[in-house]
C-alpha positions in Angstrom: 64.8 84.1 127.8 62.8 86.0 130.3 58.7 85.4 130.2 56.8 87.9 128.5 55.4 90.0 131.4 58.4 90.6 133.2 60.3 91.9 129.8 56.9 94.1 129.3 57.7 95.7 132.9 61.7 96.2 132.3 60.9 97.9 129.4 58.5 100.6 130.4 60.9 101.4 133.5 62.2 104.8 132.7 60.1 105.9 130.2 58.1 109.2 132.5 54.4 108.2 133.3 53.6 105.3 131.2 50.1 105.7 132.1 48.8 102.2 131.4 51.8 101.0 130.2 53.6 102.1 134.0 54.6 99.0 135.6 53.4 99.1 138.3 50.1 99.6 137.0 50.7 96.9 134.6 51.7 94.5 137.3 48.7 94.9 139.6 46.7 93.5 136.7 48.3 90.0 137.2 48.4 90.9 141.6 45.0 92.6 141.8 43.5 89.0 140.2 45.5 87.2 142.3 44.7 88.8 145.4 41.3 89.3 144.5 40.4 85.6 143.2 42.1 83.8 146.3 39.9 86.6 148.9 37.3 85.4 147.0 38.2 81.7 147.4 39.2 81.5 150.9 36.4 83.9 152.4 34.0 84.1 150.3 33.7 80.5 148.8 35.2 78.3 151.8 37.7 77.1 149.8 41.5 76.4 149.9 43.1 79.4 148.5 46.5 77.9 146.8 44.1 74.6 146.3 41.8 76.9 144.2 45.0 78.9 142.6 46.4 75.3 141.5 43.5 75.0 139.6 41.9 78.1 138.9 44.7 80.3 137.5 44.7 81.1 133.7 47.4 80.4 131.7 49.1 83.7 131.3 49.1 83.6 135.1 50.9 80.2 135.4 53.7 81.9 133.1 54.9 84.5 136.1 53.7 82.3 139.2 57.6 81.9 139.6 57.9 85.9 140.5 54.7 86.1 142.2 54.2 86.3 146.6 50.9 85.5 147.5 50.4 85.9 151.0 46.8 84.5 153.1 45.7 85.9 156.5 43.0 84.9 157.7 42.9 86.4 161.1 42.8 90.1 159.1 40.6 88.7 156.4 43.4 89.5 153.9 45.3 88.6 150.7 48.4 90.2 150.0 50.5 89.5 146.4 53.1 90.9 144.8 55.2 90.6 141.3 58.9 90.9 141.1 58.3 93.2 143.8 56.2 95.1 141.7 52.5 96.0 141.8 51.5 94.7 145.3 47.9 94.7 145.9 46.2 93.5 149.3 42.6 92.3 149.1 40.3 92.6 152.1 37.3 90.1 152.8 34.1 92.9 153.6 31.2 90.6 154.5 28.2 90.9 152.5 30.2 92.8 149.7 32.7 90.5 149.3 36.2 91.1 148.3 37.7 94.3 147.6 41.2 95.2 146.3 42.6 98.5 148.0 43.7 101.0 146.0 42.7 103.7 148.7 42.6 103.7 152.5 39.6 101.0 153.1 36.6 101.9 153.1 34.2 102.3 156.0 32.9 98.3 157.0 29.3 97.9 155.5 26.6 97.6 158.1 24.5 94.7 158.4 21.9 94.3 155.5 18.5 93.2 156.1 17.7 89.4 155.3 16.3 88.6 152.9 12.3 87.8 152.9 11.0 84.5 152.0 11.0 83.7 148.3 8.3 83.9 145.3 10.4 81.6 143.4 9.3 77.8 144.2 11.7 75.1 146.0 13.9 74.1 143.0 15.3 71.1 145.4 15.8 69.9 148.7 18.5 69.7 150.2 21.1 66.7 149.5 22.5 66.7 146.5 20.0 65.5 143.5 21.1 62.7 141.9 20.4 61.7 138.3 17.3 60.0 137.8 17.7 58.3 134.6 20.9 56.7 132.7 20.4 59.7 130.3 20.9 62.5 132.5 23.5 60.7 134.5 25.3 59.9 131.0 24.9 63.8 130.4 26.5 64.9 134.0 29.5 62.6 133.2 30.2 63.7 129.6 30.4 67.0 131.4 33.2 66.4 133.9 34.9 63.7 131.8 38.5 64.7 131.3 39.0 63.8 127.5 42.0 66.0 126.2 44.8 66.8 128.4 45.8 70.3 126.4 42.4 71.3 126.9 40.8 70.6 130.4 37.5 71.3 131.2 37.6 71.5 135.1 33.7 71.3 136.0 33.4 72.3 139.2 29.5 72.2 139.4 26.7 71.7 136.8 22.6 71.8 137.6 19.9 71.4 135.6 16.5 72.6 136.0 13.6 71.0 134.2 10.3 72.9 135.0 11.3 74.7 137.9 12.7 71.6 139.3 16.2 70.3 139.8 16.5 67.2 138.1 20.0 66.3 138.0 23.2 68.0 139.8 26.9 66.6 140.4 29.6 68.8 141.6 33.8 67.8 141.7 35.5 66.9 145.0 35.8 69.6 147.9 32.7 71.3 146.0 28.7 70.9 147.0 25.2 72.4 147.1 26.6 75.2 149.2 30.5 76.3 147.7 29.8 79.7 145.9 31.3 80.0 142.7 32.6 83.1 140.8 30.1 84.1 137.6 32.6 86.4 135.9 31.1 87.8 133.2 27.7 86.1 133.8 27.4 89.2 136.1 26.8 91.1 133.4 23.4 89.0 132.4 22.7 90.3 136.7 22.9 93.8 135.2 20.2 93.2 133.0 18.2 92.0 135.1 18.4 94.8 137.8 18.1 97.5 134.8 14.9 95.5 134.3 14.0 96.2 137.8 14.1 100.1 136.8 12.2 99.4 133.3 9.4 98.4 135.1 9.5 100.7 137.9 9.7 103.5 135.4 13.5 104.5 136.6 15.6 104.5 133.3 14.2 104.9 129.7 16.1 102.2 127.7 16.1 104.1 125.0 16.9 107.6 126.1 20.3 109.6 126.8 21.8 109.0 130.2 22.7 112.7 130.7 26.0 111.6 132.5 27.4 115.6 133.5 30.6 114.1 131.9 29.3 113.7 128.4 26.7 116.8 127.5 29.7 118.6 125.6 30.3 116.3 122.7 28.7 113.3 121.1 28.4 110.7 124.2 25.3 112.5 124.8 23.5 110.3 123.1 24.4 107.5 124.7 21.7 105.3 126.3 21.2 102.3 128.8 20.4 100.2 125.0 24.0 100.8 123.7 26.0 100.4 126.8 23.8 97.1 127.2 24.5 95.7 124.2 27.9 97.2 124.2 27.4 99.1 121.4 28.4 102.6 123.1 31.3 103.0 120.7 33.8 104.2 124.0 37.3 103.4 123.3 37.8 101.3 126.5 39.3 98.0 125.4 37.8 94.7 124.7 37.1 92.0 127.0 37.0 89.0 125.4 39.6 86.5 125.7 42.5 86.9 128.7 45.9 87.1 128.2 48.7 88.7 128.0 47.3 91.7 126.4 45.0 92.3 129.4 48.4 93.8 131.3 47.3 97.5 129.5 43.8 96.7 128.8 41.8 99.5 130.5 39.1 97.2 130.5 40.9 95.3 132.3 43.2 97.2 134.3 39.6 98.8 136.1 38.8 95.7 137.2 42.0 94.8 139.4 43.7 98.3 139.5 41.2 100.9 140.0 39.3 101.8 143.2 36.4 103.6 141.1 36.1 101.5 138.0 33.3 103.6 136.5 35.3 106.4 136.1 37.5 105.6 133.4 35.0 104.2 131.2 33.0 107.4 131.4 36.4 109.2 130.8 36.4 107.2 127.6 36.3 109.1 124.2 34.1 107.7 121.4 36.1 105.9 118.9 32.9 105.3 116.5 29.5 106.6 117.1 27.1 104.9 119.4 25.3 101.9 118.1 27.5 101.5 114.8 29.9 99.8 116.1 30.1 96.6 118.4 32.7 96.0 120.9 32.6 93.6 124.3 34.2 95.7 127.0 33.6 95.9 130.9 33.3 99.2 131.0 29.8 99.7 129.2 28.7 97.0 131.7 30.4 98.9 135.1 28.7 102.4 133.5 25.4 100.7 134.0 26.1 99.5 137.6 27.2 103.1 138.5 23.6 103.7 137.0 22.3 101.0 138.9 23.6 102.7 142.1 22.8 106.1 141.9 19.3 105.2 141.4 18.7 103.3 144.7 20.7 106.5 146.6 24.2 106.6 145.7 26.1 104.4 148.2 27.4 100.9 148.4 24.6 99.7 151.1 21.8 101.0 149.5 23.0 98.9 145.9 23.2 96.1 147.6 19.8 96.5 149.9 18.0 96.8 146.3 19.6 93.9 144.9 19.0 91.9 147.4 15.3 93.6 147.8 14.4 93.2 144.3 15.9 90.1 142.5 18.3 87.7 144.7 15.1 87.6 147.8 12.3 87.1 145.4 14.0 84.0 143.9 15.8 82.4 147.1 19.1 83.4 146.2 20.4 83.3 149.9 24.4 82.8 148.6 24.3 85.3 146.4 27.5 87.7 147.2 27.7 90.9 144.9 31.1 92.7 145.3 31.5 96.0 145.0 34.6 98.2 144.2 36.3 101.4 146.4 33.4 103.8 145.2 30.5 101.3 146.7 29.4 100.7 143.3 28.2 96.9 142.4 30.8 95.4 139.9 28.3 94.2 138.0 30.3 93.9 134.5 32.3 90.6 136.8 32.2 89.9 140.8 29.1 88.0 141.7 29.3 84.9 143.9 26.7 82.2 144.3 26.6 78.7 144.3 24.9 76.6 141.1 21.9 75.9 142.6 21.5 80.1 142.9 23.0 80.5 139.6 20.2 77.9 138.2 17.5 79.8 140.4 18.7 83.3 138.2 18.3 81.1 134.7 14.3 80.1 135.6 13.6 83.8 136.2 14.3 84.5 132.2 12.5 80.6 131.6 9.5 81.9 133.3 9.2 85.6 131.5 10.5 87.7 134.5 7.6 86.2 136.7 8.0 84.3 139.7 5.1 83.4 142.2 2.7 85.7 140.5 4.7 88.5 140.8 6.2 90.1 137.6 9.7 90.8 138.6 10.9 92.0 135.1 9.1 94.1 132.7 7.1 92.2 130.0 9.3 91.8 127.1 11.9 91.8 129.1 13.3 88.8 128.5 13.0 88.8 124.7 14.6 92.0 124.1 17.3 90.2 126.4 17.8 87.4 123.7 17.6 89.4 120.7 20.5 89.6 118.9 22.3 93.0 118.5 23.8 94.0 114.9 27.7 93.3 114.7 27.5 91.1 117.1 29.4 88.4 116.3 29.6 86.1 119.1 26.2 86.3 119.3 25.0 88.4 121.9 21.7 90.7 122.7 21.4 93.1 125.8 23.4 91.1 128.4 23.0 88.3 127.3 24.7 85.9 124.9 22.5 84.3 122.0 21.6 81.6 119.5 19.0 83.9 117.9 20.0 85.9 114.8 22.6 85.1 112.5 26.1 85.8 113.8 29.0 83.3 114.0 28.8 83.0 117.2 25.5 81.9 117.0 25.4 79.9 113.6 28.4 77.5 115.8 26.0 77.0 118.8 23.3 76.1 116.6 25.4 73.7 114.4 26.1 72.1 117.6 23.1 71.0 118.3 21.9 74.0 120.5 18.2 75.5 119.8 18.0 78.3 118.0 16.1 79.9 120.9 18.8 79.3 123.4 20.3 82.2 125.2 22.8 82.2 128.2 24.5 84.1 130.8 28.2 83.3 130.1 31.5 84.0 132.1 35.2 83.9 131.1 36.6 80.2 131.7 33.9 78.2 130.5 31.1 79.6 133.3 27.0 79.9 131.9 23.9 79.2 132.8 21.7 78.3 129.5 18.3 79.4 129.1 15.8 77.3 126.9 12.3 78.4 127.5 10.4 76.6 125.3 11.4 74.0 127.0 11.7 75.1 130.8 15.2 73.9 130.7 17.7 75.7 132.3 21.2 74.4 132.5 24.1 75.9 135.0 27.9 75.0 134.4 30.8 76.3 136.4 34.2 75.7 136.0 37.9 76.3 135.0 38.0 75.6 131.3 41.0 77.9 129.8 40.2 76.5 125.8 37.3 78.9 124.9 36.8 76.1 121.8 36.0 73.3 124.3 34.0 75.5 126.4 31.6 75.9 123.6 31.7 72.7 122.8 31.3 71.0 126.5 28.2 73.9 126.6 26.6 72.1 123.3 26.7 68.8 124.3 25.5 69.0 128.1 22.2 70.9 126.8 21.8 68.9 123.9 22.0 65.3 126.3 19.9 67.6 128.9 16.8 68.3 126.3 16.8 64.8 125.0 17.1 63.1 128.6 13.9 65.2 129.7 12.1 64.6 126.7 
């Protein structure tokens, strides 16, 4: 019997158009990730790219490795793959805006940014490696990366926890370290937020009031506001992104992300499917919306996105690794592609610990930071305005919290097992990276690291 994907592709061929269902469009799904993950991993994060792809492909992926080229060169800065001869897709390494697939003649190289100025946020370590410094936390690191249950690995790559500003225990696996930059996925998202927070306080964007996208003044999308897409209650009919599978082969959601040079456009294209705020639905394309957003307000072009980032939120709190990739349109993918290593994923958790102020300087408007964590309505995961939460009363959140997890906890959380957990009460903030495909053991490897965290700093 022939795997899944390649009887999905057979039987589309013939049928005129297909639209998403075309194969080739549904194969550069599975060879835009590949491409696009091992750029990432050879140029981006130093590591071996088929050593990472052992390790780091999902599941679904493993099922059509057997038809898939991959192809590395690193003179060109390059990752080529292909799928049965379907699909190809070639990745090219751009610097300071990290990978991008081509889907278009490449774009012109980005010039030089600026460097970033000296940081408000305070030292959070030097610069070895911290080691544990009680049996507790040490205890806590190893629970972490112990490999318990063969049909569910958790593949910690990295964890870091912060304790009053301070790193106070780290450990990362073998051919990892202080400086590998790791993929956020979706913790991206929780970025967003804090650059539309940027805006808040600059007076730039109105949470609460219409976007006026040109696109959507004939017909009910304009009402939509920054709140909705944020909380991805926009009620566009643009797939869900939770979960990876096969399914993701003609998920638009998905299918922007590794097959389209412009990923906003699709999602604004999107017809409403319920009307905004009534109806909740997890989908990259409220999250790319807001980086297009996020663009056009600091002038419209890829270098000028990624000077204001860089001006505004990863200078201020030292995050010198940070790498936010950007798609054929120059616009920040900020619903998925930002690179950094823990210790700068750690550094973006105390920002939201310390209210949006570091070194005296408010970088996010006050409020901020609450209106982050509180929970939106339907939400059943949990989740508030880009970030996930333990606040409220979802599912989502009632399992966290049954787990052991404070009720004020709120996180910045990535497919395959990725977040950085916030507890500010406590000034604890907890970074975990990884290749966990069980979303169940995820949680549950999440729980138990911050519970052993709190009560080893107590």
């Amino acid at each position: 019997m022939l795997p899944r994907l390649p009887v999905l592709l057979l039987a589309c061929l013939g049928v005129a158009g297909c639209g998403r269902y075309a194969p080739d469009r549904m194969a550069s799904v599975a060879t835009g990730f590949a491409a696009h993950q091992l750029c990432g991993a050879a140029f981006i994060a130093g590591l071996d790219p088929e050593a990472y792809w052992a390790e780091a492909a999902p599941p679904a992926m493993r099922l059509v490795d057997w038809a898939m080229v991959r192809q590395v060169d690193r003179a060109r800065g390059t990752v080529r793959a292909s799928l049965a001869g379907l699909g190809e897709r070639v990745a090219l390494h751009r610097g300071q805006a990290g990978c991008l697939v081509l889907n278009a003649p490449a774009p012109a190289p980005l010039a030089a940014l600026p460097e970033l100025a000296p940081p408000l946020l305070a030292e959070i370590a030097p610069g070895p490696e911290v080691v544990p410094g009680t049996p507790a936390l040490a205890a806590a690191l190893e629970h972490a990366f112990a490999e318990t249950d063969p049909e569910a690995l958790l593949q910690t790559r990295a964890v870091v926890v912060l304790h009053r500003g301070r790193v106070v225990a780290e450990r990362y696996a073998p051919g990892y370290g202080v400086a590998t930059r790791l993929h956020g996925w979706s913790m991206t998202k929780s970025v967003t937020n804090a650059l539309l927070g940027v805006r808040v306080r600059q007076g730039r964007v109105a949470m609460q009031a219409p976007l006026g996208l040109p696109e959507w003044a004939a017909d009910g999308r304009s009402a939509l506001t920054p709140d909705h897409l944020l909380r991805m209650v926009s009620g566009l009919r643009f797939g869900n992104s939770l979960g990876a599978g096969f399914g993701d082969l003609v998920n638009p959601a998905t299918q922007m992300l590794f097959s389209d040079a412009e990923m906003a456009a699709d999602a604004i294209a999107a017809k409403l499917e319920a009307a905004p705020g009534t109806h909740w639905q997890y989908s990259n394309g409220n999250s790319q919306i807001l980086s297009r957003v996020i663009r056009d307000l600091a002038g419209g072009d890829e270098a000028a996105a990624l000077r204001f980032a860089r001006a505004e939120l990863f200078g201020p709190l030292g995050m010198q690794s940070a790498v936010l990739e950007t798609d054929g349109s120059g616009t920040p993918v900020g619903a998925a592609y930002l690179w950094a290593t823990a210790r700068d994923w750690a550094r973006f958790g105390q920002l939201y610990a310390q209210d949006g102020v570091v070194g005296g300087r408010r970088l996010l408007p006050e409020g901020w930071v609450a209106y982050g964590a509180a929970p939106t309505l339907g939400g059943a995961v949990g989740y508030g305005a880009g970030f996930w939460t333990n606040q409220g009363d979802s599912m989502g959140a009632r399992r966290r919290v049954e787990l052991g997890m404070p009720a004020e906890a709120f996180m910045a959380r990535g497919a395959f097992g990725q977040f950085v957990v916030v507890v500010p009460s406590r000034q604890l903030v907890v970074a975990r990276l990884g290749y966990t495909f069980s979303p169940r053991a995820a949680t549950i490897t999440m729980a138990r690291l911050v519970v052993e965290a709190l009560a080893a700093v107590e």
